[in-house]
C-alpha positions in Angstrom: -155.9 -34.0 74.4 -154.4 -33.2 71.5 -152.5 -29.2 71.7 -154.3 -27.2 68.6 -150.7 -25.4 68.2 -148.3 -28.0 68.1 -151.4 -30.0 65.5 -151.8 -26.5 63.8 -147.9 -26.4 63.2 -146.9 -29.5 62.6 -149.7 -29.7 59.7 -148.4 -26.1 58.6 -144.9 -28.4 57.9 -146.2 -31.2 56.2 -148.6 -29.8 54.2 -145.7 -26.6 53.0 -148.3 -24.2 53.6 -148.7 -20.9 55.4 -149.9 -17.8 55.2 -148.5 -14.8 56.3 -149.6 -12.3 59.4 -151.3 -9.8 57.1 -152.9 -12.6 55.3 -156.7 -13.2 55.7 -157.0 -14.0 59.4 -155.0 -10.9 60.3 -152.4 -12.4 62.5 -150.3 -15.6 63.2 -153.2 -17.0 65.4 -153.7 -19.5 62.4 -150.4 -18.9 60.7 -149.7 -22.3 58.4 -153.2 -22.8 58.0 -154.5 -21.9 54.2 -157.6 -20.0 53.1 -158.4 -22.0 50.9 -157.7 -25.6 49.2 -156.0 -27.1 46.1 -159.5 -26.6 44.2 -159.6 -22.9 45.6 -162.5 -23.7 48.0 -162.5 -22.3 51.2 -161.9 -24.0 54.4 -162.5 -24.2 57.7 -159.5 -23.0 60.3 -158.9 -24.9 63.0 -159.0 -23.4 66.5 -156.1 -21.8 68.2 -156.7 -23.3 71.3 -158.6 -26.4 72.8 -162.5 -26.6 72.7 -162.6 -26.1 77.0 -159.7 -23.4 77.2 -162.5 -20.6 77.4 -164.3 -21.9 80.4 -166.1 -20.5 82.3 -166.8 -17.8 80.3 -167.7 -20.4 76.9 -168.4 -24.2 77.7 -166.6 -26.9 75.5 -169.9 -28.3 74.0 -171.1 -24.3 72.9 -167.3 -24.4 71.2 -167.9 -27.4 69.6 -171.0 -27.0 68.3 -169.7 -23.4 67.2 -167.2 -24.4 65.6 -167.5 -27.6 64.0 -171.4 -27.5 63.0 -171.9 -23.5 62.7 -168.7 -22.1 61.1 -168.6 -24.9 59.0 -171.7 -24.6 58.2 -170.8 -21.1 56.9 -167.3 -22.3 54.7 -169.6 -24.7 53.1 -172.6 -22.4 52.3 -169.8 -19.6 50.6 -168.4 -22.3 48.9 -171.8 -23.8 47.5 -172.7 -20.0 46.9 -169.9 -19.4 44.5 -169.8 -22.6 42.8 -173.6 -21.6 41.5 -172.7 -18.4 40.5 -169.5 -20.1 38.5 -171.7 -22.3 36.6 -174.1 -19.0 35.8 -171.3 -17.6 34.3 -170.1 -21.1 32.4 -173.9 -20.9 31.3 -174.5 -17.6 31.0 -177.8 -17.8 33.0 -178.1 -14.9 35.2 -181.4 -15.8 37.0 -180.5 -17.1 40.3 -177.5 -14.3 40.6 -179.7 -12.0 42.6 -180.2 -15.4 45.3 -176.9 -16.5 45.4 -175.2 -13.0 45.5 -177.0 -12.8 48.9 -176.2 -16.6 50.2 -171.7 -15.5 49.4 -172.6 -12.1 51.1 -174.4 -14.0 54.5 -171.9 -17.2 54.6 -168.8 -14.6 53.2 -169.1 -12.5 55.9 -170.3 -15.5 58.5 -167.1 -17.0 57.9 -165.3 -14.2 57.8 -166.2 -13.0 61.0 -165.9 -16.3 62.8 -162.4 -16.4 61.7 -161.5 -12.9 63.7 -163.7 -14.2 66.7 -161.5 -17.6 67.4 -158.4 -15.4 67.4 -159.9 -12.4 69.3 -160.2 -14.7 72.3 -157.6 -16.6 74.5 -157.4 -18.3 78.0 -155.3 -15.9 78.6 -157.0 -12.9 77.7 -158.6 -10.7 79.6 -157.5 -6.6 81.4 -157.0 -3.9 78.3 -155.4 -3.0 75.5 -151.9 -1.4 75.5 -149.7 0.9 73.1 -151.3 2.5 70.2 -154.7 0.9 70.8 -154.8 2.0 73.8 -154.3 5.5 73.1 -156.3 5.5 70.1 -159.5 4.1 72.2 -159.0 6.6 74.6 -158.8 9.4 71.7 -161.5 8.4 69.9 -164.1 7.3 73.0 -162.8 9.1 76.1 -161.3 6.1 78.2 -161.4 2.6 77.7 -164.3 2.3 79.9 -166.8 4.2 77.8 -165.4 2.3 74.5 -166.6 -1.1 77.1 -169.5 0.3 78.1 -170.6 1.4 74.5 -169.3 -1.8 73.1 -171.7 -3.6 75.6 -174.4 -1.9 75.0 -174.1 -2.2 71.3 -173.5 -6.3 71.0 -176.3 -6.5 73.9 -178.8 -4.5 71.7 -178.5 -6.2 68.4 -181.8 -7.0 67.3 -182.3 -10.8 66.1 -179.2 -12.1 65.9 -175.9 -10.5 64.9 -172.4 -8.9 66.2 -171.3 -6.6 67.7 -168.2 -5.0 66.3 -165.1 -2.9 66.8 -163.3 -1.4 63.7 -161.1 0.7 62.3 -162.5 2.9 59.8 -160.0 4.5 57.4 -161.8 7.5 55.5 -161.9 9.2 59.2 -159.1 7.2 60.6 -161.5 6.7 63.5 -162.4 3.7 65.1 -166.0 2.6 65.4 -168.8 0.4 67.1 -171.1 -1.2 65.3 -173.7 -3.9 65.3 -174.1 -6.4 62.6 -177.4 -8.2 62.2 -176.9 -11.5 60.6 -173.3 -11.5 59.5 -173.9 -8.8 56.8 -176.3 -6.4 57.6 -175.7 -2.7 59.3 -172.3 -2.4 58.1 -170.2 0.4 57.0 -168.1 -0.4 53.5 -164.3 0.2 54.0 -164.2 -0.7 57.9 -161.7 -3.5 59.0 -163.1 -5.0 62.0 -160.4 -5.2 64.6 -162.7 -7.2 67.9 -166.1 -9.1 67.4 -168.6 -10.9 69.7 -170.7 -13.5 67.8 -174.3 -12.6 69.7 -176.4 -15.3 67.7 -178.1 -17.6 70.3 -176.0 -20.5 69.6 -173.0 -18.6 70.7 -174.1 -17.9 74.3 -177.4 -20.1 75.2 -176.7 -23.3 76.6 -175.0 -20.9 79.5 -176.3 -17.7 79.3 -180.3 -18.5 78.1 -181.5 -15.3 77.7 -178.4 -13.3 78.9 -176.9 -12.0 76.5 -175.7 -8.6 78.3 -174.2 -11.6 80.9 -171.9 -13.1 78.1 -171.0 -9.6 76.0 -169.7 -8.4 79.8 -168.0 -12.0 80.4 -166.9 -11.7 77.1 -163.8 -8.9 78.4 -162.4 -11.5 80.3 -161.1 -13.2 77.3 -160.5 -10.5 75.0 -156.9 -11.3 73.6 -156.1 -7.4 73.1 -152.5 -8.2 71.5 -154.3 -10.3 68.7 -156.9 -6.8 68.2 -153.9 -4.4 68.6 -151.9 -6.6 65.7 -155.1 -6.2 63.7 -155.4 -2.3 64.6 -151.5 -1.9 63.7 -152.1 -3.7 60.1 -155.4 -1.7 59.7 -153.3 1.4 60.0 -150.4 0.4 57.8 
């Protein structure tokens, strides 16, 4: 198969594209891999690792289907989203603004958030965070252990479907769990999430069924901490 990386990298060159660590995906994870297109649509990242590299924990076919049907399912509904409200503007026909503001705000923030999850996770992830995250966690929720143990409870607990969510927010300069239903929903404005769990049943179910406590715990096994502690030292900056 195929390394993502060396595809990833090699596309990077031939395309003279990249974008830099404190670009939109946070980090290098998908360094050389554009935002957005020529016609300023957005576009899909590739993943930054292969589709079985998560196993046990996530099974190839859930990452394909994740990725390739779901996420991009998400790029293509942002992209539909803002094309309409383009054209309301071109015709200055504000009726359907109200609808489509809500379809960029769902697939904006589904794609969004997909992007951070890919790069949260690696095969060899796993253990706890180092450095200043690690000292922040422990300032802000007593040990790492009651951050995990809040962080479970919170992704397990989402009701319908949703996130779960660790972030940095800036007017406290605290960090935070939350839970996201939907993509968009139960959010606090100004927070830059730092480590997400996707906890919609197609993230988890041909696995897990109905366990999702089962795959937010399994989850920590694969937690690439120096991607979130990149994303906590830019949040910070």
């Amino acid at each position: 198969m195929t390394n993502r990386r060396s595809f990833i990298k090699n596309s990077a060159l031939a395309a003279g594209a990249a974008v830099a660590a404190t670009g939109l995906w946070g980090d290098e994870s998908f360094a050389g891999t554009p935002a957005t297109n020529e016609q300023g649509e957005y576009v899909l990242p590739p993943l930054p690792y292969d589709y079985d590299a998560l196993e046990p924990v996530i099974d190839e076919q859930t990452m394909r289907l994740h990725h390739d049907k779901h996420h991009a399912g998400y790029v293509r509904g942002l992209n539909a989203a803002l094309k309409a409200l383009e054209k309301a503007r071109q015709n200055s026909d504000y009726s359907l603004v109200q609808h489509y503001t809500g379809k960029a705000a769902f697939a904006g923030s589904g794609h969004i958030l997909h992007a951070i999850f890919w790069s949260n996770m690696s095969p060899e992830g796993g253990g706890q965070p180092a450095g200043e995250l690690a000292a922040k966690i422990d300032s802000d929720f007593g040990s790492f252990e009651t951050f995990k143990q809040q962080y479970i409870a919170a992704a397990s607990t989402v009701e319908g479907s949703g996130w779960g969510v660790l972030a940095f927010e800036p007017l406290g300069q605290k960090l935070v769990v939350l839970q996201a239903e939907k993509h968009q929903n139960l959010t606090q404005w100004g927070v830059v999430p730092l480590l997400v769990i996707d906890v919609w049943e197609h993230a988890y179910y041909l696995n897990y069924q109905n366990r999702r406590s089962e795959y937010v715990e399994n989850f920590f096994k694969i937690i690439n901490w120096d991607n979130v502690q990149k994303r906590y030292k830019h949040a910070v900056s």
